[in-house]
Each structure stands twice: as C-alpha cells, then as structure tokens.
C-alpha positions as a printed Julia matrix, in Angstrom:
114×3 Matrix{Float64}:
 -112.54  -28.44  -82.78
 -110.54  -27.4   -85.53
 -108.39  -29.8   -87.57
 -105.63  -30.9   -85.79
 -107.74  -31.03  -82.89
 -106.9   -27.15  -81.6
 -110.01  -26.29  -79.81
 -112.12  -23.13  -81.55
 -110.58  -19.67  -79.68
 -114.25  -18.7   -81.17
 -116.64  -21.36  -79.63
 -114.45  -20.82  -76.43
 -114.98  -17.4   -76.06
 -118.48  -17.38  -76.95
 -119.44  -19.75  -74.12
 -117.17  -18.18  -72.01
 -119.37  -15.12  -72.54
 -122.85  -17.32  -72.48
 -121.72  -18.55  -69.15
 -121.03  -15.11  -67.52
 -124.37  -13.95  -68.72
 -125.78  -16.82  -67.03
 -123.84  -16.47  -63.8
 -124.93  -13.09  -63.63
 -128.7   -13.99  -64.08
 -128.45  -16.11  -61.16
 -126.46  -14.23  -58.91
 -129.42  -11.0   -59.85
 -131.97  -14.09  -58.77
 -130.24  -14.66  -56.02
 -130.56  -10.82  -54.59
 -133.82  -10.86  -55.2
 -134.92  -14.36  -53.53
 -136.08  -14.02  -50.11
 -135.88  -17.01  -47.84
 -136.76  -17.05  -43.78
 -135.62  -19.08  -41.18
 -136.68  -19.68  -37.38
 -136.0   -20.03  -33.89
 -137.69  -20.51  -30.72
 -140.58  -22.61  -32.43
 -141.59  -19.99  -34.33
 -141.3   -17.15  -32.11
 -138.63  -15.33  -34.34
 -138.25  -15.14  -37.99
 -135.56  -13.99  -39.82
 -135.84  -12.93  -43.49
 -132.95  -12.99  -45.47
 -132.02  -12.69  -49.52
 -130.87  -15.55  -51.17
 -127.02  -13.97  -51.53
 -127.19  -13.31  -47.4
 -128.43  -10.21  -47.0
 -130.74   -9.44  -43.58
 -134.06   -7.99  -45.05
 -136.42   -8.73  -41.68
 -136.93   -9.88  -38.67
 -140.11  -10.4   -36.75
 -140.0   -11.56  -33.2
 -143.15  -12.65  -31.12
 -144.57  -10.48  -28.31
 -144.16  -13.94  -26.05
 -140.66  -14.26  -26.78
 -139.89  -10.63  -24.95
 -139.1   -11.55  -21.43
 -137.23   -8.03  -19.89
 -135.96  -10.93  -17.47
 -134.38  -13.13  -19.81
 -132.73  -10.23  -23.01
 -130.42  -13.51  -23.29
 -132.5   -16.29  -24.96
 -134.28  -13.42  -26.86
 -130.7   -12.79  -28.47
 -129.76  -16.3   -28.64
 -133.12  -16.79  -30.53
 -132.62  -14.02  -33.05
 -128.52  -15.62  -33.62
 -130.13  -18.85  -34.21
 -133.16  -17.64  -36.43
 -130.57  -15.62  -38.64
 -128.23  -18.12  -38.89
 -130.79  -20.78  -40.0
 -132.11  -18.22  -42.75
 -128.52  -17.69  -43.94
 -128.32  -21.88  -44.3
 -131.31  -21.61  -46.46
 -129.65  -18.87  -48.26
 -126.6   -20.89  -48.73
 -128.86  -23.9   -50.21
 -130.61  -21.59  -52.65
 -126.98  -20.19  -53.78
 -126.01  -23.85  -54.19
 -129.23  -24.41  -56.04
 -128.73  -21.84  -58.31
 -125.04  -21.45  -58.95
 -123.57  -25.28  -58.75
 -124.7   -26.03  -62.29
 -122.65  -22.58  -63.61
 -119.35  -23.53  -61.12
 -119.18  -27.17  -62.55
 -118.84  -25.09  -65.91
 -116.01  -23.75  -64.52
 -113.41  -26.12  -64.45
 -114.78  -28.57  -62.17
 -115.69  -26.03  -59.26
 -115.42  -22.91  -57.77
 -113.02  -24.31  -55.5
 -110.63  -25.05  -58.56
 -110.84  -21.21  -59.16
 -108.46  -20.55  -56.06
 -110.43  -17.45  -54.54
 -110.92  -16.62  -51.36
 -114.83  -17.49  -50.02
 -115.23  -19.72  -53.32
C-alpha cells in the first residue's frame, strides 16, 4: 500500500495479470485432461476432457441387445453424464483456488454459467 493507505494501481495490475496467466494455464490443463466415466457396470465408458468435451466412447459387445436399443441409450446418457461430473470435479479442482482470487467467487462475477 502506498502512504495513506491507497492500494498500489502497480501491484494491482501486476497480479491481476499473474492471475490471468494462471487461469489460462489451468483452463489449457483442463482441455487437455481426459477423465471417463461408466454405466451399466462397466459395459460403457465414456471419455470426456476435463472442460466437457466428448472425446470417446466404448460400449461392450454384451451391452448390444437389437431388442432392448433403450437401456443401451440410457446406458450411454448415464455413462456421459457421470464423465461430465468428473469433469466438473477436475474444473473445480483446478480453477476454485484462481475464482477465490477473484473476489470471493466466480459467482460474485455475475456471468452467466459462472
């Protein structure tokens, strides 16, 4: 602080910039993280990144009943959305140390999704 107690415009903006750099690192981690999630007992996989995006999916020759498309589908819902929770836990990992830096939150930022 400077005298007076005025905060440095300086040592603001530098962190400010430090911080970005930082969010950036781990949102570039984030897209390259891989995480998988199941269904079924293992008879589908979903592979997703860590920011959400599908990469995979690998479903079991026993799973394929031409009788039953339905719980195939339901399986491949469940195994993606499981995969995205994982991806969710990673970003919350990886980015909840850089949002506290941010005012107390993302959610203090007022954006939509954050």
């Amino acid at each position: 602080m400077q005298p007076g107690g005025q905060p440095n415009m300086q040592e603001i903006m530098k962190q400010a910039q430090e911080m970005q750099q930082q969010l950036q690192t781990a949102q570039q981690e984030l897209a390259a993280a891989e995480v998988n999630g199941t269904a079924g007992g293992g008879l589908v996989t979903a592979t997703v990144t860590g920011s959400g995006e599908l990469k995979g999916l690998v479903i079991d020759p026993k799973a394929v009943d031409p009788e039953d498309t339905e719980t195939l589908a339901d399986m491949v819902v469940a195994a993606v959305r499981d995969a995205n929770d994982s991806a969710q836990e990673l970003m919350a990992e990886k980015m909840g140390p850089l949002a506290g830096g941010l005012g107390g939150g993302m959610g203090d930022l007022g954006l939509p999704g954050m």
